[in-house]
DSSP file (Angstrom, degrees, kcal/mol; ACC not computed):
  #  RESIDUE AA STRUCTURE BP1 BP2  ACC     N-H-->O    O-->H-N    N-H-->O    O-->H-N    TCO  KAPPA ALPHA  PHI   PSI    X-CA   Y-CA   Z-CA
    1    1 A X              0   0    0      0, 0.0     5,-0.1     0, 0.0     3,-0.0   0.000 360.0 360.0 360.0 140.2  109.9  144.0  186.6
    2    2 A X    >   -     0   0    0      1,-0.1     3,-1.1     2,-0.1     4,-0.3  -0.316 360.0-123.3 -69.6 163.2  106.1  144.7  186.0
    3    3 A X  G >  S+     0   0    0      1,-0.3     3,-3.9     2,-0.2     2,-0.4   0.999 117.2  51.0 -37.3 -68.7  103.8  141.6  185.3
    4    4 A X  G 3  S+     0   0    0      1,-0.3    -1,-0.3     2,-0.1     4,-0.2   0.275 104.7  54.1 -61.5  14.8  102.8  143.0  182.1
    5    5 A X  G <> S+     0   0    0     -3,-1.1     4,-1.8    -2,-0.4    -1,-0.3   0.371  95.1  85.2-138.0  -5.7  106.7  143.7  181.0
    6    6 A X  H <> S+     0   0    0     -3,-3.9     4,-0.7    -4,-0.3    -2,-0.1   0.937  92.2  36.6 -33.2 -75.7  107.2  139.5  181.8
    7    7 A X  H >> S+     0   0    0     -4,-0.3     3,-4.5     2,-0.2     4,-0.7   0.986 112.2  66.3 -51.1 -87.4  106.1  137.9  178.4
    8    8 A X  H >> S+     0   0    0      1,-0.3     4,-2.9     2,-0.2     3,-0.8   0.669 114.5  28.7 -10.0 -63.7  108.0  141.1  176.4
    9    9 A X  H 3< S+     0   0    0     -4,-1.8    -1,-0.3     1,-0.3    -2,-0.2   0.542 108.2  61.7-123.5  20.5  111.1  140.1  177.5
   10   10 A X  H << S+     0   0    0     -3,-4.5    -1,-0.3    -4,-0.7    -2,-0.2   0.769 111.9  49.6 -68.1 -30.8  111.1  136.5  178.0
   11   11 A X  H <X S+     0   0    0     -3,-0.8     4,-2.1    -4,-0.7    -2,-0.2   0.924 115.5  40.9 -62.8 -67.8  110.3  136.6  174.3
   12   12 A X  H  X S+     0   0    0     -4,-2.9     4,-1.3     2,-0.2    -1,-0.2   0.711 110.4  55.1 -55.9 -17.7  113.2  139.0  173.4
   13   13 A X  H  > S+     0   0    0      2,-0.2     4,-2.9    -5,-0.2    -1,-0.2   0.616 111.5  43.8 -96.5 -24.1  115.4  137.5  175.5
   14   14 A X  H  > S+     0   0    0      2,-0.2     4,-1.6    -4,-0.1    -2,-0.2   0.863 117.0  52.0 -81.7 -20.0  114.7  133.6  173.5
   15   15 A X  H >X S+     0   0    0     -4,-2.1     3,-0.9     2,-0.2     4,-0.9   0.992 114.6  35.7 -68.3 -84.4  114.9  135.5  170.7
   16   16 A X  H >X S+     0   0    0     -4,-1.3     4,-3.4     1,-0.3     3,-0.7   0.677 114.3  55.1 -36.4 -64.8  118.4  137.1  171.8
   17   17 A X  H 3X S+     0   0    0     -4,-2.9     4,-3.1     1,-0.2    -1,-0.3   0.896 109.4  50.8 -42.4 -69.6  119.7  133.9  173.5
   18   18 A X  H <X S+     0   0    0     -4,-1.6     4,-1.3    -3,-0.9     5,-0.3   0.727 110.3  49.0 -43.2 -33.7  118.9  131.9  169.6
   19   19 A X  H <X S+     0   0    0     -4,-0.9     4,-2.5    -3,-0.7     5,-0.3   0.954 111.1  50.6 -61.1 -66.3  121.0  134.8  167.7
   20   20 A X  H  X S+     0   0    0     -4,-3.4     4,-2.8     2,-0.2    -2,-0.2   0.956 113.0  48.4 -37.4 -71.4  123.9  134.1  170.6
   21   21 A X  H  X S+     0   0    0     -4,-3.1     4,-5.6     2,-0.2     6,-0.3   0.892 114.1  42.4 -18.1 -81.9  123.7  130.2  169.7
   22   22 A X  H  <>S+     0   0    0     -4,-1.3     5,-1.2     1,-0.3    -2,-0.2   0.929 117.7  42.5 -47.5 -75.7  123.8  130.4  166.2
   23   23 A X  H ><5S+     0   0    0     -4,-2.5     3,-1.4    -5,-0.3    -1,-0.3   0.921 116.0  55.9 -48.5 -55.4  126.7  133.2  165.8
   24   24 A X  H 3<5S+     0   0    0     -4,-2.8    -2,-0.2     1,-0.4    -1,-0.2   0.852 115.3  30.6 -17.3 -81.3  128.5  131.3  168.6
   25   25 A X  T 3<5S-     0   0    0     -4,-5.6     2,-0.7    -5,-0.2    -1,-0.4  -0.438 112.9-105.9 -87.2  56.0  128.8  128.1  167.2
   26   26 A X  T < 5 +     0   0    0     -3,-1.4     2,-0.6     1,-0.1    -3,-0.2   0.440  57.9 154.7  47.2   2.6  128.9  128.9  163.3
   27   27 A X      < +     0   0    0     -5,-1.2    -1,-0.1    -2,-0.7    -2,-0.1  -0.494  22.8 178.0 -90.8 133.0  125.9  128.1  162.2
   28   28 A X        +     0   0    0     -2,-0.6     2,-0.3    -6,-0.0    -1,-0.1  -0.110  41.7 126.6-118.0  38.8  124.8  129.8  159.1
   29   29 A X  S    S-     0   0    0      1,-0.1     5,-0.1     2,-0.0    -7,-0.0  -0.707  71.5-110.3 -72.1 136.3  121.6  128.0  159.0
   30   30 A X     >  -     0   0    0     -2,-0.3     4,-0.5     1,-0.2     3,-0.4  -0.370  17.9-133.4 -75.7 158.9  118.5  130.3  158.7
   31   31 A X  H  > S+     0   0    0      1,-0.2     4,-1.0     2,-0.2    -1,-0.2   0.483 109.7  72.5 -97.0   0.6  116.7  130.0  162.2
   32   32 A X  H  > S+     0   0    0      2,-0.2     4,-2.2     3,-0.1    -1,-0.2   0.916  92.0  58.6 -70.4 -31.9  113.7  129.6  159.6
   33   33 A X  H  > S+     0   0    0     -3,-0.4     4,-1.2     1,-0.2    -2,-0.2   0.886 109.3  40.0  -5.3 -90.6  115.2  126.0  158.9
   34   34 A X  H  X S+     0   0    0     -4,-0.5     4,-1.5     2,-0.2    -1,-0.2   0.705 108.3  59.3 -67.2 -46.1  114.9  125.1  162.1
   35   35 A X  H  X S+     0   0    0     -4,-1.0     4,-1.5     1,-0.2     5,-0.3   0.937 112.7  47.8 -67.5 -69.9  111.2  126.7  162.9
   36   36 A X  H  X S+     0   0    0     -4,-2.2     4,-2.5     2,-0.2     5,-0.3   0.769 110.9  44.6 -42.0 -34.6  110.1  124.6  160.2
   37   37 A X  H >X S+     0   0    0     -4,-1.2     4,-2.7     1,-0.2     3,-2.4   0.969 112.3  53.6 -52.0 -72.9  111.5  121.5  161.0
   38   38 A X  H 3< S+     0   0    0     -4,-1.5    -1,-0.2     1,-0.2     4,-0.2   0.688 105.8  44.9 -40.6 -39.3  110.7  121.8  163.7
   39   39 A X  H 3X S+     0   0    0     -4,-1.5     4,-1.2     2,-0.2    -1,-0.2   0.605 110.8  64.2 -43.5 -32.9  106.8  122.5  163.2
   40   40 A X  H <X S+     0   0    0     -4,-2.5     4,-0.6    -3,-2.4    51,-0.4   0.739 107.2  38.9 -76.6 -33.0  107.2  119.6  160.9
   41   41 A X  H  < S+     0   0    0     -4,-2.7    -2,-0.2    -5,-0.3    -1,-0.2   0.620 115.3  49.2 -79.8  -8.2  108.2  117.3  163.9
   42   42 A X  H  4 S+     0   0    0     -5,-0.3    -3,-0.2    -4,-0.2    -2,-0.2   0.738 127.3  20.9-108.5 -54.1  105.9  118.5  166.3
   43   43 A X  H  < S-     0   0    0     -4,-1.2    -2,-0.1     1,-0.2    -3,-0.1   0.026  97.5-127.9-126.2  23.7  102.3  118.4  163.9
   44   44 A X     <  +     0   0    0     -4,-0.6    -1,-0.2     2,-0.1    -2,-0.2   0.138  67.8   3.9  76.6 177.0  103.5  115.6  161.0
   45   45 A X        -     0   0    0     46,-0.1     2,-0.4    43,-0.1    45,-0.2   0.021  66.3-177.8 -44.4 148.4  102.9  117.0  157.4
   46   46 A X        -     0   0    0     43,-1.0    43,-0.2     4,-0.0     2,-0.1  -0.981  29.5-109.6-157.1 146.8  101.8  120.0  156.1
   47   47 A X    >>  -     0   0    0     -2,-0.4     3,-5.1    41,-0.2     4,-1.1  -0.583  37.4-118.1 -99.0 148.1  100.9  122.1  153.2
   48   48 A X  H >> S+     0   0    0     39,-0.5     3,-4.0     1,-0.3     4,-4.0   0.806 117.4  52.2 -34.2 -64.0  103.3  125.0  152.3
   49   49 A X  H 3> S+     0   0    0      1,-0.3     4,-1.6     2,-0.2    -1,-0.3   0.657 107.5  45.5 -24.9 -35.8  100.4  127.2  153.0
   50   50 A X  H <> S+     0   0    0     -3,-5.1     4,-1.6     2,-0.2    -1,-0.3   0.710 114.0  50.4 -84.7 -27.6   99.8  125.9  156.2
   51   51 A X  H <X S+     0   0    0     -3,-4.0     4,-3.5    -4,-1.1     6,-0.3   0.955 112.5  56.2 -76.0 -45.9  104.1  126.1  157.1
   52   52 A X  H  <>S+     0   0    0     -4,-4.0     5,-2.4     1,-0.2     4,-0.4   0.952 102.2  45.1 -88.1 -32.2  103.8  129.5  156.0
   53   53 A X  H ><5S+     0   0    0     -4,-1.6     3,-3.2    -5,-0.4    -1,-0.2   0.988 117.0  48.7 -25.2 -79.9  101.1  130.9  158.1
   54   54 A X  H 3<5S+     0   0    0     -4,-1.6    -2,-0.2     1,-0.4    -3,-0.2   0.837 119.4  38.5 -53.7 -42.9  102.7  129.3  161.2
   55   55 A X  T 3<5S-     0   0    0     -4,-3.5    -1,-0.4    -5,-0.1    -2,-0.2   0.303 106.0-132.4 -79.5  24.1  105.8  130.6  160.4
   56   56 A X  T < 5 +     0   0    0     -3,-3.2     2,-0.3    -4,-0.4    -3,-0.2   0.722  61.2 115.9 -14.6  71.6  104.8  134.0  159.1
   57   57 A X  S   <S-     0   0    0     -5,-2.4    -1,-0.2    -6,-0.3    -2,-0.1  -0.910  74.7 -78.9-141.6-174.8  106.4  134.4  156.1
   58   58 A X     >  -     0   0    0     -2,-0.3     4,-1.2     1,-0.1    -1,-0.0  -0.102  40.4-118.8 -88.1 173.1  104.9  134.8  152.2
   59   59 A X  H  > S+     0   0    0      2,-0.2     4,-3.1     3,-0.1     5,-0.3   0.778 117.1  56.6 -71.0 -45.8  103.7  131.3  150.5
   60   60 A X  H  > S+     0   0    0      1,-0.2     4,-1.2     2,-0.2     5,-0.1   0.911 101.7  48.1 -66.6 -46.0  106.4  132.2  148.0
   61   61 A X  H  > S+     0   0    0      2,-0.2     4,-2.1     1,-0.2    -1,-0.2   0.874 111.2  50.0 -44.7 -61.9  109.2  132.5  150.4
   62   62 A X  H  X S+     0   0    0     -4,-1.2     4,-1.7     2,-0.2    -2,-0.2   0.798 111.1  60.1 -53.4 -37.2  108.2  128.8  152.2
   63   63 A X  H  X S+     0   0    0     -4,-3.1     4,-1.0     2,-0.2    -2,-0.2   0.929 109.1  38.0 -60.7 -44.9  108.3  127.6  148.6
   64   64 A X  H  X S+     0   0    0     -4,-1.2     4,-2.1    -5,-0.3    -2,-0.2   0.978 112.2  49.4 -77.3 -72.9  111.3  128.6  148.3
   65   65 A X  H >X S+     0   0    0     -4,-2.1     3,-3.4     2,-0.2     4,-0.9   0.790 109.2  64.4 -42.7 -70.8  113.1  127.6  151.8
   66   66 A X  H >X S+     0   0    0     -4,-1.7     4,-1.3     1,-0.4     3,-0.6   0.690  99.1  50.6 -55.1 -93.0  111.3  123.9  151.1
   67   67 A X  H 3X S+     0   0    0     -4,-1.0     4,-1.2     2,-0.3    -1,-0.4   0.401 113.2  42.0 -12.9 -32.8  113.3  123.4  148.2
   68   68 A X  H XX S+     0   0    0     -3,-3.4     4,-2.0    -4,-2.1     3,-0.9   0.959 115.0  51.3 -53.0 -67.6  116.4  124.1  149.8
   69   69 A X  H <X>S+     0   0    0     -4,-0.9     4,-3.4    -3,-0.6     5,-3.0   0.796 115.4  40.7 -39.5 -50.3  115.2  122.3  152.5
   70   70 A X  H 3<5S+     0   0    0     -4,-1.3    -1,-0.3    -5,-0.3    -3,-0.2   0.948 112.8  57.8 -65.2 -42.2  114.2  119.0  150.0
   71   71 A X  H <<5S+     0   0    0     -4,-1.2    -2,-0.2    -3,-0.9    -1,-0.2   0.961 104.2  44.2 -53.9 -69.2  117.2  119.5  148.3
   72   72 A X  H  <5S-     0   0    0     -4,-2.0    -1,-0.2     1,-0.1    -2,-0.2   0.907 120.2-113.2 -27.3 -61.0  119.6  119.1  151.4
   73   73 A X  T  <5S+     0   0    0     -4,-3.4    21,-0.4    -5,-0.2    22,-0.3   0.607  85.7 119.6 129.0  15.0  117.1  116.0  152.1
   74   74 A X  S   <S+     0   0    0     -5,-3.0    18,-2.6    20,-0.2    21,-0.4   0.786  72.0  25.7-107.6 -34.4  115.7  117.5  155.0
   75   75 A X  E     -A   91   0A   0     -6,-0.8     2,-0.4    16,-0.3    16,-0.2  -0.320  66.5-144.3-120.7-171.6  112.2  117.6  154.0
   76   76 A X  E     -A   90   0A   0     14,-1.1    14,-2.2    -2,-0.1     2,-0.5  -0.903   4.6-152.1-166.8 137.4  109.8  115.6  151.4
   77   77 A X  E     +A   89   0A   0     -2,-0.4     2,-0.3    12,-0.3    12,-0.2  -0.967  23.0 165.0-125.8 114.1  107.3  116.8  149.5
   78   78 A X  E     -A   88   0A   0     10,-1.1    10,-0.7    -2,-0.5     3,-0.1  -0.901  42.1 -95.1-157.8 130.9  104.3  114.3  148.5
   79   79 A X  E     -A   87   0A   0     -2,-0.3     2,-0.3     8,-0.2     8,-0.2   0.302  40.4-116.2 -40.5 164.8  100.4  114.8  146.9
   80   80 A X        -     0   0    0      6,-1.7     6,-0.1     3,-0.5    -1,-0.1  -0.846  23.4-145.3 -92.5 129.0   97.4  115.0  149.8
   81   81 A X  S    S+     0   0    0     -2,-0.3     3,-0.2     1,-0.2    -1,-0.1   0.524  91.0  66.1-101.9  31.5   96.0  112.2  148.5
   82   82 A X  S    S+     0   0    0      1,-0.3     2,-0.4     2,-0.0    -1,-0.2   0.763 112.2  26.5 -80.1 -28.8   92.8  113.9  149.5
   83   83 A X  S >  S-     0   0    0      3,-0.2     3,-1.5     1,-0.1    -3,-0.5  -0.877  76.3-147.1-139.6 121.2   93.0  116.5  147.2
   84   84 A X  T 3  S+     0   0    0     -2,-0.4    -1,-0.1     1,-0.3    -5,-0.1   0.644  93.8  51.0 -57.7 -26.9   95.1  115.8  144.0
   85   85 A X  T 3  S+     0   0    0     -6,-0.1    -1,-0.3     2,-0.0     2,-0.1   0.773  93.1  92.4 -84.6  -5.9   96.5  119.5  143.4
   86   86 A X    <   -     0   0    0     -3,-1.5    -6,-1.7    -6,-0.1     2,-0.4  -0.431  61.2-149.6-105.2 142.2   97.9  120.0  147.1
   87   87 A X  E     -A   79   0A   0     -8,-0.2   -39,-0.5    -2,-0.1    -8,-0.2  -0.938   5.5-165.6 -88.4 120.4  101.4  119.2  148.4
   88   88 A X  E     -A   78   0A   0    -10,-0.7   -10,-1.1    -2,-0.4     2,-0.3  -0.576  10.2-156.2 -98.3 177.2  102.0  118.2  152.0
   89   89 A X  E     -A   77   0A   0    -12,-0.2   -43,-1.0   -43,-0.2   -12,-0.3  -0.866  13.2-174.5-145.8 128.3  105.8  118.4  153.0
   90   90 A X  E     -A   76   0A   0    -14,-2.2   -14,-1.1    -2,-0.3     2,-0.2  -0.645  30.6-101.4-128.4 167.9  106.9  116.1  156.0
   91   91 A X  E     -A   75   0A   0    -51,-0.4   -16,-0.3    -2,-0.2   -46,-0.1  -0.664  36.1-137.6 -93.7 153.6  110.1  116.0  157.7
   92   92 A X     >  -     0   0    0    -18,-2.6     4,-2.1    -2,-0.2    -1,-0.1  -0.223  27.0 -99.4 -81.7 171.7  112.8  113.1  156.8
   93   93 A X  H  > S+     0   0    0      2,-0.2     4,-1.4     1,-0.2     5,-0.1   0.697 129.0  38.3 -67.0 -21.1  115.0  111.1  158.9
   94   94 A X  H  > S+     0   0    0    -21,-0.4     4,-0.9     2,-0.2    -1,-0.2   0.737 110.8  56.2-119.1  -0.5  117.7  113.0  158.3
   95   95 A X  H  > S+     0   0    0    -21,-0.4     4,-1.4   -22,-0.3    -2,-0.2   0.818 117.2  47.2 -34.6 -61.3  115.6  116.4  158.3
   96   96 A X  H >X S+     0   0    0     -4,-2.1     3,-2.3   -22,-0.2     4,-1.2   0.900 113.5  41.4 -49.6-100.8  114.9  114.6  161.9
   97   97 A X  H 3X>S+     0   0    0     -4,-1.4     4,-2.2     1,-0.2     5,-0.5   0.794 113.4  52.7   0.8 -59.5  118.3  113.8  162.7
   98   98 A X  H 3X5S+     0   0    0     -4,-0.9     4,-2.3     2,-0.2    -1,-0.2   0.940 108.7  54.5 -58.5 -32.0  119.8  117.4  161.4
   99   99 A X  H <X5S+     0   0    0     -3,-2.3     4,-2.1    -4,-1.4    -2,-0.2   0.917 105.6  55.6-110.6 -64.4  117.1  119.0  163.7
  100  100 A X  H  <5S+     0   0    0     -4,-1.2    -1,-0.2     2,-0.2     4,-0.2   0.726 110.3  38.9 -34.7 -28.7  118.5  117.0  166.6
  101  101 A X  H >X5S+     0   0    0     -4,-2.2     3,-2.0     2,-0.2     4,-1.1   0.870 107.0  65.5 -99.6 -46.2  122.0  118.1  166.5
  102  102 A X  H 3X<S+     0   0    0     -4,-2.3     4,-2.0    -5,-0.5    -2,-0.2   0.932 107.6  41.8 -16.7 -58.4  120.8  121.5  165.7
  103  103 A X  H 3X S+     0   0    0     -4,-2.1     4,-0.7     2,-0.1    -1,-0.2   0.600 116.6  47.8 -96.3  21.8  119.3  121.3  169.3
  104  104 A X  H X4 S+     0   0    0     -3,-2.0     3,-1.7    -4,-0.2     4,-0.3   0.803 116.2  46.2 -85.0 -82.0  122.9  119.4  171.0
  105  105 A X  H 3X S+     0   0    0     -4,-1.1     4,-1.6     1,-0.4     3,-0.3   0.519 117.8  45.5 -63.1 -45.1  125.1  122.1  169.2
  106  106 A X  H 3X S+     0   0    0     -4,-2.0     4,-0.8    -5,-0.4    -1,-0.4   0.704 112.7  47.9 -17.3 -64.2  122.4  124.7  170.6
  107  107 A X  H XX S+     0   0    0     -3,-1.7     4,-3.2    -4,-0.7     3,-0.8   0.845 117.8  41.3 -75.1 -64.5  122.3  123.2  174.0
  108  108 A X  H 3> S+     0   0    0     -4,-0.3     4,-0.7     1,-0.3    -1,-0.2   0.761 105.1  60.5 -68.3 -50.1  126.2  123.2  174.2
  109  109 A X  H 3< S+     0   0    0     -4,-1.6    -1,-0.3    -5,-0.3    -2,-0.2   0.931 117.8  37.3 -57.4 -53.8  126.7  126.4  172.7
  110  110 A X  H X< S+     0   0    0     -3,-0.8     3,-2.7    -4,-0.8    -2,-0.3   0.801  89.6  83.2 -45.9 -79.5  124.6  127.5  175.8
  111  111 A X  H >X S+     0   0    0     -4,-3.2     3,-1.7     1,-0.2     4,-0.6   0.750  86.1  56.7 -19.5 -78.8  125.4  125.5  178.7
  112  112 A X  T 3< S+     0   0    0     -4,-0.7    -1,-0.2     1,-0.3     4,-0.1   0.527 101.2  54.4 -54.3   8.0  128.5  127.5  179.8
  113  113 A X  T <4 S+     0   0    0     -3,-2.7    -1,-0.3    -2,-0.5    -2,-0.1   0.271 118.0  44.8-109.0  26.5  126.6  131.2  180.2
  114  114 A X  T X4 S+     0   0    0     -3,-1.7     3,-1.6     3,-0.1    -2,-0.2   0.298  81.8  94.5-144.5 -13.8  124.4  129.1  182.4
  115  115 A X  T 3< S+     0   0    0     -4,-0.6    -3,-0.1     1,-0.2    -2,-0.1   0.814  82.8  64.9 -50.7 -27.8  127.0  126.8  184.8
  116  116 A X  T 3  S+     0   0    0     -4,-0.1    -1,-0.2     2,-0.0    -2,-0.0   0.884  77.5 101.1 -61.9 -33.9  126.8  129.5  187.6
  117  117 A X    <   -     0   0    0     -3,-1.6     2,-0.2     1,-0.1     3,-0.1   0.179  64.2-146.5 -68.8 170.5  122.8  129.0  188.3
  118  118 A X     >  -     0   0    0      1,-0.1     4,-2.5     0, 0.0    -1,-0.1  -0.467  31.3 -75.8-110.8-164.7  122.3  126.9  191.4
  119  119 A X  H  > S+     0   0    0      1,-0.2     4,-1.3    -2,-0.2    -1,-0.1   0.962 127.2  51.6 -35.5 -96.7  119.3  124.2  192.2
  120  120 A X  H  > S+     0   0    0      2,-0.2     4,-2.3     1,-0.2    -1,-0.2   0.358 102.6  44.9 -43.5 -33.4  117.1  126.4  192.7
  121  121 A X  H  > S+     0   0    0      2,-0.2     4,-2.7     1,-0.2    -1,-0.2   0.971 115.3  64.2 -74.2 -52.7  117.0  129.3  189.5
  122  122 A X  H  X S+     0   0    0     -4,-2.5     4,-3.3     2,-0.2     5,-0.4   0.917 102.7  46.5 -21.2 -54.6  117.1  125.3  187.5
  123  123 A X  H >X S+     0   0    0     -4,-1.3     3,-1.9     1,-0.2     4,-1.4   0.859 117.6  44.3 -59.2 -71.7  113.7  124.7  189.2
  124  124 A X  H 3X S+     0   0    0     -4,-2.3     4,-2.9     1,-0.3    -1,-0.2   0.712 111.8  43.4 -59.6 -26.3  112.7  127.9  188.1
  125  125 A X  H 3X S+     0   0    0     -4,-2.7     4,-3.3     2,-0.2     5,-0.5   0.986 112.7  61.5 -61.4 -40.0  113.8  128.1  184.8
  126  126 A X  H <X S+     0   0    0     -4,-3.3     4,-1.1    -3,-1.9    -2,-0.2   0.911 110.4  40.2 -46.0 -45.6  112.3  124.3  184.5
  127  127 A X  H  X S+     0   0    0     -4,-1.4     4,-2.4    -5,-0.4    -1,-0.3   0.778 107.4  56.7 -86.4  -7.2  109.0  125.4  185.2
  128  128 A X  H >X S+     0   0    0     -4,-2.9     4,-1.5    -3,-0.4     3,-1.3   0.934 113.8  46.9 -75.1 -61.3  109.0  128.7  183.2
  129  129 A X  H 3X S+     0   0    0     -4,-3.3     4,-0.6     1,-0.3    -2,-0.2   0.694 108.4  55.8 -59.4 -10.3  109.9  126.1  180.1
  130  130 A X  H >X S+     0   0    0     -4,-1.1     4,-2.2    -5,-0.5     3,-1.0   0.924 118.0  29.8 -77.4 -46.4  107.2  123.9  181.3
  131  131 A X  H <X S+     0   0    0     -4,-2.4     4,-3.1    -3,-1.3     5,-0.2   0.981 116.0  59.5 -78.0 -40.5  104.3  126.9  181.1
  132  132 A X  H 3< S+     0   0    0     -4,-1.5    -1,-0.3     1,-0.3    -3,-0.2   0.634 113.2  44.1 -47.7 -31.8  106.1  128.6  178.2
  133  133 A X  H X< S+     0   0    0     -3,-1.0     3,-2.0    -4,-0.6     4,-0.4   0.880 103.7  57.8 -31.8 -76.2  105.5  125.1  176.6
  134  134 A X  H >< S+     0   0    0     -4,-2.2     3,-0.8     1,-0.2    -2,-0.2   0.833 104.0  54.5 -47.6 -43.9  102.2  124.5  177.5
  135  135 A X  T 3< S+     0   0    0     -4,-3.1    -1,-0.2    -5,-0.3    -2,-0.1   0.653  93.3  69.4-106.7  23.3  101.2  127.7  175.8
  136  136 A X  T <  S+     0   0    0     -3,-2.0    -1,-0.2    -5,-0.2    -2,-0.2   0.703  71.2 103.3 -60.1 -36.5  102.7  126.8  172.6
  137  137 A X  S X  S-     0   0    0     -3,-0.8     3,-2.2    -4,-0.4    -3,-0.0  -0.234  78.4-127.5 -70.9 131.3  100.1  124.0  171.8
  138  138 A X  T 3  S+     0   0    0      1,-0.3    -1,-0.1     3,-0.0    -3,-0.0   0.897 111.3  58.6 -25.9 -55.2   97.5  125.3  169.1
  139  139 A X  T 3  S+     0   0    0      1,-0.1     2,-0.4     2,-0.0    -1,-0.3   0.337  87.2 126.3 -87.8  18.1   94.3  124.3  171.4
  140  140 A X    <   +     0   0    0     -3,-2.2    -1,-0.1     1,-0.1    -5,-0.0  -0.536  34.6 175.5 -87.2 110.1   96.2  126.8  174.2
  141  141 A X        -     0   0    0     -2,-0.4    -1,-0.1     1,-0.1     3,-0.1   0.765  37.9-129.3 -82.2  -5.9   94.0  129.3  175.3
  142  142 A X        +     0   0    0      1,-0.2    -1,-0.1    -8,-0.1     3,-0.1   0.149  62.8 139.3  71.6 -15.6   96.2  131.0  178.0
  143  143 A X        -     0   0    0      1,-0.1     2,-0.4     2,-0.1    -1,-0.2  -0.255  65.6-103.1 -42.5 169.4   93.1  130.5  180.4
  144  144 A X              0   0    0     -3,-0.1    -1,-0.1     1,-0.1    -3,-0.0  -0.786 360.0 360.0 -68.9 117.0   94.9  129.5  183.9
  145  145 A X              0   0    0     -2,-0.4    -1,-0.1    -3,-0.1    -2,-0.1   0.794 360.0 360.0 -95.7 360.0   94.8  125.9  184.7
């Protein structure tokens, strides 16, 4: 595989892998659920605007999925009290919680297409999920370190 053809289909292939999960084990959660929560655990509250940029989808759309989301209990919705017309929306405890067993049943779901690897493809995959990590963080420039 070329360098340049690396990224391409590590991407497609986490994509692919999450699709597998989900269908696997029954869950007929939207994997937008989960990308918010998750974003909501990672970087604390946030205003729809801000969830729907990072997740690319419409303001109207995040409006919507956060209202499922609050309904369920997953999420919380409460003024900035910096600027009195703005909403932030933070994750709950059991928004927290749901978002943990989300990634066991994940994990699980997983494990067995993965029992074969030995030591060694572990190291490597460990360190591709360490840099693949690393250049998740916002301040990430991709520079080399």
């Amino acid at each position: 595989m070329n360098r340049s053809d690396v990224i391409p289909s590590l991407v497609l292939s986490g994509y692919a892998l999450g699709r597998i999960a989900a269908q696997d084990a029954g869950n007929d959660a939207p994997a937008a659920q989960w990308r918010v929560l998750s974003l909501l655990e990672q970087s604390g509250p946030r205003r729809v605007g801000e969830l729907a940029a990072a997740a690319r989808t419409t303001q109207p759309g995040m409006t919507r999925l956060i209202g499922v989301l609050e309904r369920d209990g997953l999420v919380l919705r409460s003024p900035v009290p910096e600027d009195s017309r703005a909403i932030a929306v933070d994750i709950t405890d059991e928004g927290a919680g749901a978002l943990s067993a989300w990634r066991r049943e994940f994990r699980d779901t997983l494990a067995p297409r993965f029992a074969d690897l030995g030591d060694d493809d572990w190291s490597i995959l460990t360190r591709a999920a360490e840099i693949l990590a690393a250049r998740i963080t916002p301040d990430s420039t991709g520079a080399s370190e």
